[in-house]
N, C-alpha and C positions, 0 to 999 in steps of 0.2 A: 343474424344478418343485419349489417346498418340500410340505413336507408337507402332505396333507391337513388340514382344520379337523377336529377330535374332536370338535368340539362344546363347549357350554360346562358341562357336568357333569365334577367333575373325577374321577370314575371313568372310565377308559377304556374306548372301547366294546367290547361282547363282541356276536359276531354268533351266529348258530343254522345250521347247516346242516339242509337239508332236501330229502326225493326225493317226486318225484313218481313213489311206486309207490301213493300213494291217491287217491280221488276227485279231484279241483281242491277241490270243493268242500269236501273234509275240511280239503287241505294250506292254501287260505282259511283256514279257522279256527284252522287253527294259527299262521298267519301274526298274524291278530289276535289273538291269544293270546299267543305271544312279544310285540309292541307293548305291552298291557299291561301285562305281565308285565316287562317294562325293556330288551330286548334292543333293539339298536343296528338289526340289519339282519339277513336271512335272504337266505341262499346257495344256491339250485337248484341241482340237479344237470342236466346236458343230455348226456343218453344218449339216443337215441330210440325203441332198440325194450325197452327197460325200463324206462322212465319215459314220465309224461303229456311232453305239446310246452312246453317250457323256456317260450318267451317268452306263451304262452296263459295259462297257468299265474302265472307271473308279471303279466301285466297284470289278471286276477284277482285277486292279493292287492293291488296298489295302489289298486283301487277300495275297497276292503277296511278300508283304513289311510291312516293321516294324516301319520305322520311318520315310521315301519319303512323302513329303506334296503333297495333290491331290488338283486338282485347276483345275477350269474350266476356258478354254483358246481361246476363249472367249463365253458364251453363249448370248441371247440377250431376250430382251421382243418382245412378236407378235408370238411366234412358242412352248413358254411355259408359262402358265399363272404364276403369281407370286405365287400360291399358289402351284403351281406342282414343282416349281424350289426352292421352301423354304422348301417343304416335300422332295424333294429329295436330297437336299444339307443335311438337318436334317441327313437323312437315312446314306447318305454317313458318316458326321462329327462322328455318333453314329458306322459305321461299323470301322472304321481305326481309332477308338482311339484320335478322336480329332483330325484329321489333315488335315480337308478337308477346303479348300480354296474355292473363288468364282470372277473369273473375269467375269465381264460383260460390255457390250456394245451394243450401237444402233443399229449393225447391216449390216453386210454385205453382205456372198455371201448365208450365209443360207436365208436369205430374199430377195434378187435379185432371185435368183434360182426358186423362188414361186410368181414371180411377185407384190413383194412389197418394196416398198423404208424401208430406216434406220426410224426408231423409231424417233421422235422428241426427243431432249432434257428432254424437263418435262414428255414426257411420261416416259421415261428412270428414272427420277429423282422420278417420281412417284413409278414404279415399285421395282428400289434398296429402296424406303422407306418402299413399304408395305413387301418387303422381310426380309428386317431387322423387323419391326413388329413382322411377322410371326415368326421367329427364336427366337425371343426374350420372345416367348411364348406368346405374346400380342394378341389382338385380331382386326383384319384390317377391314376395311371397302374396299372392292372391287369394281370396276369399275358399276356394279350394281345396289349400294346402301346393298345389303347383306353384312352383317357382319361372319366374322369366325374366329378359330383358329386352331393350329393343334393340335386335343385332346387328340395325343397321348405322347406328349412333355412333359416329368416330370417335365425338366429344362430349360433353355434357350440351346441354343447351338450357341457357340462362334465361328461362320463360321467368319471372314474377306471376308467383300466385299469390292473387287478391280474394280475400271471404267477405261476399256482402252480406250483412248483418241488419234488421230491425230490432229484435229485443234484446235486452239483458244481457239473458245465457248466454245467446249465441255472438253478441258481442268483444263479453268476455274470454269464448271460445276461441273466437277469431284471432285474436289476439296473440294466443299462445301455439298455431296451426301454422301460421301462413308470414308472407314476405310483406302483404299489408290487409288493413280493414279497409270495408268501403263503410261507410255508415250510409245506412239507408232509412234515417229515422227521421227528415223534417229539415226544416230550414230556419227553424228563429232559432237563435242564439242559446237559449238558455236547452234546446233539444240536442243542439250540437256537441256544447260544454259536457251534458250527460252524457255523449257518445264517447266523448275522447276520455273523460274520467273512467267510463267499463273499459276500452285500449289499455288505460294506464294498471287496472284492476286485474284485468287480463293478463298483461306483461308480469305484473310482481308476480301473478298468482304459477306463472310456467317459469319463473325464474329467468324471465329474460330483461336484458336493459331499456329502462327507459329509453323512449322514442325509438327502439329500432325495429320499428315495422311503419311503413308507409300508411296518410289515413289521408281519406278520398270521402270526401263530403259529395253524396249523389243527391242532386238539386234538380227537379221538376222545375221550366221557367217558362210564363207564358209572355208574349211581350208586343205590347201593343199602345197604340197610342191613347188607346181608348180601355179603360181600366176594367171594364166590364167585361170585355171583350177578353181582355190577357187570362182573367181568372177562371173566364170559360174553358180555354186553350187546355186548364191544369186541372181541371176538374177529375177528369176520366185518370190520368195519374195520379192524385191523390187520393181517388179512392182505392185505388190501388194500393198503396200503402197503410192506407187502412184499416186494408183487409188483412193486410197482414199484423195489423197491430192489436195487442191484447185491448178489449175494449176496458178492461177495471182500471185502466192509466187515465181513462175521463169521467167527467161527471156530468150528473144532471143530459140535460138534453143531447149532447154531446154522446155522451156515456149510447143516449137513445139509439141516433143515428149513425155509430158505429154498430151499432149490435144489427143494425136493419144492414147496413153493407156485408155485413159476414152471412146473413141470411139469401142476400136478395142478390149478392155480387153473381153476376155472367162469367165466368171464367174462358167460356167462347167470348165472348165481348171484349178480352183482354185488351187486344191490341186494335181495338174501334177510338176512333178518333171520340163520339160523343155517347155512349153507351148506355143507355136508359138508366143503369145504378149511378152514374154520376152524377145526378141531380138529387140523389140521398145527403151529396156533399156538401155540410153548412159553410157557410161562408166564412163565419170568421176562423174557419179550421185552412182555409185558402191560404193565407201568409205565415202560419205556422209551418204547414206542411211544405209549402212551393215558394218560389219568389215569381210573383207576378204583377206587373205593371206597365208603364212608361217607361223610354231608353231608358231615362235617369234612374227613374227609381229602380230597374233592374240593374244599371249599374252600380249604382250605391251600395248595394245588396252584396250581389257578387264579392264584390271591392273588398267589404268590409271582410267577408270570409276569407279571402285569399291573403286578407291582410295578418289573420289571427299564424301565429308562428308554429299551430301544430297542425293547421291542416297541409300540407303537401300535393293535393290538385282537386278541383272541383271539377266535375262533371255535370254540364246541363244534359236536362230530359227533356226535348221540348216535345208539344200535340206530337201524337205519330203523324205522319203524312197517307193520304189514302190516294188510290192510283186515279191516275189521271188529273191529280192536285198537285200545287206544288208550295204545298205548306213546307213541308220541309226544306224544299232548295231557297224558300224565301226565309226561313227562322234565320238559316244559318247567312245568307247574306246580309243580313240584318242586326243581327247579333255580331257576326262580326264587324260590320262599320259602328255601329251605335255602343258595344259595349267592349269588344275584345278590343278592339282598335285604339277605347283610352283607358286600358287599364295598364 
């Protein structure tokens, strides 16, 4: 499949990550707020015993919005069967007009949470196949040996499935699965180049063409006038990725303070704004993993990625917002006069 359409604005789209640990109603408005504000599309998170219900949630902000692409951010196999996650992507893609997106992945704190490890690889690889099946109006063969389709699908429905990716393997997995990568591996340059090189490794290795899978840089961004402050913001999301990063890829102290996050990480603390394992997080691991600072420096940051000609959209992560705050209604007002607005 070639690459997704961008759209015809020739800045590239940047999407918004977002949890549902507020109202529906709240995460609504922020949805319509990012839309005006310029943002491409917003990414749900689907954990279910810390966040609102992924696809409720989501079909809320589509009644909401007119032309904001809705994308699951991240959902996983093991907590929805492929056939519930292909009907309700359908549902959504048919409620908003065609604009429903689908990141998926092996799995993390919604599957920790319930005492079960990430999804293997080819389970994951099996799952995105029979989902695309399903959408395609095909008919799958299930884990069962039963065959089905979804008999209410007149047409195909043209959801884009995206596989977010931290290491290696699943990378390179990615790559030969799905319509795009997300790369969820970090923010300085020379972590990114490593991203898109496993895309490229990926692609030879499943025989497909160079660049035709969509790659989405997911950026942690904290942003503040006050620099101390911005790196706080990303704290709690970087160790989040950390956790999920093999720690032999560090050294020295480094190497240390990863190994105490895989130990010491909350998995109920996931979606807390400041979570006692965040302050495991060394500092200079802060603008590796996040872009955090001043407008400028966060837009110089951004800039510079959007600039490189294989990434395809960037997606900010900013602090979750926690209720009765309005961290989030402020990132995104913010973000968009200071950085979306001159890029």
């Amino acid at each position: 499949m070639s690459k997704i359409d961008a759209g015809t604005s020739q800045r590239k789209p940047v999407g918004l990550a977002l949890w549902g640990t507020e109202r529906v109603q709240t995460t609504v408005s922020h949805a319509r707020l990012a839309e005006q504000t310029g943002f491409e599309s917003i990414w749900l998170t689907d954990t279910q015993l810390i966040c609102r219900e992924l696809y409720v949630t989501l079909a809320a902000c589509a009644t909401a919005t007119t032309r904001l692409r809705l994308a699951t951010g991240v959902t996983v196999p093991r907590t929805r069967h492929p056939s519930v996650t292909a009907s309700a992507l359908a549902t959504l893609n048919e409620l908003s007009d065609g604009r429903a997106m689908a990141g998926i992945s092996v799995g993390h704190s919604a599957l920790r949470n319930i005492g079960q490890l990430p999804a293997p690889i080819a389970e994951l690889a099996d799952y995105v196949g029979t989902v695309r099946q399903l959408l395609d109006g095909q008919t799958a063969r299930f884990e069962t040996g039963t065959e089905g389709a979804i008999t209410w699908l007149g047409q195909p429905a043209p959801v884009p499935l995206h596989v977010a990716a931290t290491g290696p393997r699943l990378t390179r997995a990615a790559a030969g699965m799905a319509d795009g990568v997300v790369l969820l591996q970090g923010s300085a340059l020379d972590l990114i180049e490593q991203g898109v090189e496993l895309v490229d490794q990926g692609l030879k290795g499943a025989g497909r063409a160079p660049g035709s899978v969509q790659i989405t840089a997911w950026i942690y961004v904290g942003l503040d006038r006050d620099t101390q402050r911005a790196h706080d913001q990303v704290r709690a999301r970087v160790a989040a990725v950390l956790r999920m990063t093999d720690p032999s890829r560090f050294e020295g102290q480094d190497r240390e303070a990863v190994e105490r996050l895989h130990h010491d990480y909350d998995m109920f603390a996931h979606a807390q704004t400041m979570p006692p394992h965040a302050a495991l997080v060394p500092e200079r691991l802060i603008n590796r993993y996040a872009v955090a600072g001043t407008p400028d420096e966060v837009h110089a940051r951004i800039a510079e990625l959007l600039a490189d000609p294989r990434i395809d959209r960037v997606v900010v992560s900013p602090q979750i917002g926690a209720p009765d705050l309005s961290i989030t209604h402020d990132f995104i007002s913010q973000f968009g006069e200071t950085v979306l607005a001159r890029l």
